[in-house]
Structure formats: C-alpha cells, structure tokens
N, C-alpha and C positions, 0 to 999 in steps of 0.2 A: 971509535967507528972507523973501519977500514976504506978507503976509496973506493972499493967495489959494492961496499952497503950503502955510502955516502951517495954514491952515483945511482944507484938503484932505489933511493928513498929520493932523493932529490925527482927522477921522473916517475915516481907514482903519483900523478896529477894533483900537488900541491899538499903531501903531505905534512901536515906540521909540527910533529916530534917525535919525537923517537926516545926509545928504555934499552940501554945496555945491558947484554945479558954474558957470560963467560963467553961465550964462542956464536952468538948471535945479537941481532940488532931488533926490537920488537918497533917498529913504522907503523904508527900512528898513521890510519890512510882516511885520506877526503873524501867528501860523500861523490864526489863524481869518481873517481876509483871503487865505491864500494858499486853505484850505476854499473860500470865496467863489468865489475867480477861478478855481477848480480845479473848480467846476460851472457854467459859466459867468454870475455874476456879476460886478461890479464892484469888491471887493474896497472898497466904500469910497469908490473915486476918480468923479469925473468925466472923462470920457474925450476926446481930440478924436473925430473921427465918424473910424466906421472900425473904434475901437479897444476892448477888448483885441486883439490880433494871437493867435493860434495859439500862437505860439511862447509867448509871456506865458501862456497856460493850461497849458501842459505844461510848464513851469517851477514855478508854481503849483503844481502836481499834484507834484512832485519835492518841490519846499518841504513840503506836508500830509505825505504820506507819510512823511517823515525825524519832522514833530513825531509822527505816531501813533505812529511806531518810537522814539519817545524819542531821534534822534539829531540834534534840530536843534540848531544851535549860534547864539546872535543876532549877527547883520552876516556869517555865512555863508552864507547863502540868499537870497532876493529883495530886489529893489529895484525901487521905481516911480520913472520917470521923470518929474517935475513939473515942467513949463513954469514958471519964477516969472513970467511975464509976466499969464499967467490965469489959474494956478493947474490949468490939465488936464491929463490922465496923456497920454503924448507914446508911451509905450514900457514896458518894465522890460529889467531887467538882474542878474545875481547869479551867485551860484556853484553848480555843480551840487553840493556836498556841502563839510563841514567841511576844510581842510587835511589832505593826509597825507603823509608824507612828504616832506615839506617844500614840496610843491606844492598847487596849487587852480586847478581849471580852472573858467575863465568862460563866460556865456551870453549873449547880449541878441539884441531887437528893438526896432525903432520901427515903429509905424505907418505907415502909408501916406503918410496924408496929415501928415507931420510929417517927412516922409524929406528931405534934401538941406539942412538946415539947421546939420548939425556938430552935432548930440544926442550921438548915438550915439560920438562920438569924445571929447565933452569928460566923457559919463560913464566911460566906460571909463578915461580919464586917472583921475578924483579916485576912481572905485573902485581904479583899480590902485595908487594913488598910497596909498590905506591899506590895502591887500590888504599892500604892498611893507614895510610896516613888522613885519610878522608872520609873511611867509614871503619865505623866497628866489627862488620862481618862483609865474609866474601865466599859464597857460597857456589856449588854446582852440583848436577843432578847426572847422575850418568844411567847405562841401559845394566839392565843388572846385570848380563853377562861380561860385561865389558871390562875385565880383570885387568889389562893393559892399562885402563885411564884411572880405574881405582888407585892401581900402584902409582900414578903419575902424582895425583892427588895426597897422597900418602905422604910421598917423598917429599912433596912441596910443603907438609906441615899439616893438611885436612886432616881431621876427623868426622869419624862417621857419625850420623843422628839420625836422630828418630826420624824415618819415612817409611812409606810406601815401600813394600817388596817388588813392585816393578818400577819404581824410579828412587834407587837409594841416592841418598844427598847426603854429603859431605862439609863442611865449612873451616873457616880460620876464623877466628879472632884477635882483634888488636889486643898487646897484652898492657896493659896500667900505664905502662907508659906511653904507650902507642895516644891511648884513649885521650888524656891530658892533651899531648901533642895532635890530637885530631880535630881539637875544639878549637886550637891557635889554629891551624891550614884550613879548615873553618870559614874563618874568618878573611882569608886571602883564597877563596875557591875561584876568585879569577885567575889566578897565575899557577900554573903547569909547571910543576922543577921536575925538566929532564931536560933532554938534548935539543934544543933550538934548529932544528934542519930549514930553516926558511931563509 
C-alpha cells in the first residue's frame, strides 16, 4: 500500500482493512462512510473527477441500511477502490449482504474516467479471491446489455448460469481445495486476513 492509499484509507471514517490489488487498494469502508456516501458525500475519499458513480451510492445506501438494521457484517459490504498510484477513489465494489447459504452476491463500478484500465477486473479477482476462502460461491447479476461488466466477470474467472434473459448471472466457485480450506476459515470467521489499516 502506497502513502497516498495509506492516507486515503486511513480518513475514510474508520476504515478497517483493506485487499491489495496489482495497481489498487480495495478499503474496507465503515458504516458511517457508507451514511456519507449514501447522501451524497465522499465518504472520506478523494475521488478522480467524475466520481462517486451512482452505483457507489446505492451500494452505500445498502451498506448504512444493513449497519442501522444491525445486520452488517465487516469485509461483507463495501469496498473503495484506491488507485495506489495517487491515492484517488477510481470506483468501489462489495457485497450486497452477509453470505447465506453458502453464497454472496457481488456489486461494483468504476468511474468513468478510470474505466478501460483493468480496475475493475483485478479487484473483483483479490475480492473474490478472499470471498473464496469463506464461501463456496460468489456470484453477480448484471443488466443484459451490459457487455463491459460481462467481460469483467469473464476475466475474473465467472461463468455464465442458468438465469433469467433480463438479469443474466454469472458465479465462481471454490475449487477442492479452496472447499477443504473454507471449512478451516470457518472456523476462525472472526479474524479478517488482510491489511490491518487501524
């Protein structure tokens, strides 16, 4: 993590970890950042121009709602995407709710002007990549014309499944080994292995 992600996660109002990603930092944000960005604020971050996107508010807005309802769970809800090159928020990304069932379905955006650079693909990798140590499947649903987020999903390892023509879904799965190793972190689902930013 570079100083300017370090410093940019450290004042998003108490965020508590963060997922290294090649050329980004995915910040784990607290439910009073998600409040923030869920009235349109900044949650904290500096943004490239452009940004929050939409989608990052109503995400936001899913994240608050779960802590007022007492059902947020930490590393199951939002994530800011931070550039470590400058330290600016690029995007976010996260889960629409706690694991059930053995699944958890995913969300993201990038910005506009941040779009065509592989963001959006190397976070979905290292968030799926520790989603995978804790659940069997990681799924998301996209708009069917939305060929951009298909190809993201693609890239990151989804395939496609059986759905709906107007909301195709995608998922991963942990592979044999993954599964064995999901039963051990299991058993330790209090403790978060990633980046310590507190």
């Amino acid at each position: 993590m570079t100083e300017a992600t370090e410093s940019a996660a450290q004042a998003a109002q108490g965020a508590p970890f963060a997922l290294p990603a090649p050329d980004l930092t995915l910040v784990a944000i607290a439910p009073a950042a998600a409040h923030d960005l869920a009235s349109g604020g900044t949650g904290g971050f500096t943004w490239i121009e452009g940004g929050p996107e939409a989608g990052t508010r109503v995400g936001a807005s899913m994240m608050a709602k779960s802590a007022d309802e007492g059902t947020y769970v930490p590393g199951w809800a939002m994530y800011v995407l931070v550039r470590d090159a400058d330290g600016l928020a690029v995007g976010a990304m996260g889960f629409h709710s706690a694991p059930a069932d053995g699944r958890v379905e995913v969300g993201y955006d990038v910005v506009a002007a941040a779009r065509g650079n592989g963001y959006a693909t190397q976070a979905l990798r290292a968030l799926t990549s520790w989603a995978l140590a804790s659940v069997p499947v990681v799924f998301a649903r996209t708009d069917p014309g939305n060929e951009p987020s298909q190809r993201v999903l693609a890239k990151a390892g989804f395939t496609a499944v059986p759905s709906t023509p107007e909301e195709p879904t995608f998922e991963i799965r942990a592979s044999a080994n993954q599964a064995s190793a999901n039963q051990a972190s299991a058993n330790q689902a209090s403790g978060i292995q990633a980046t310590d930013i507190s």
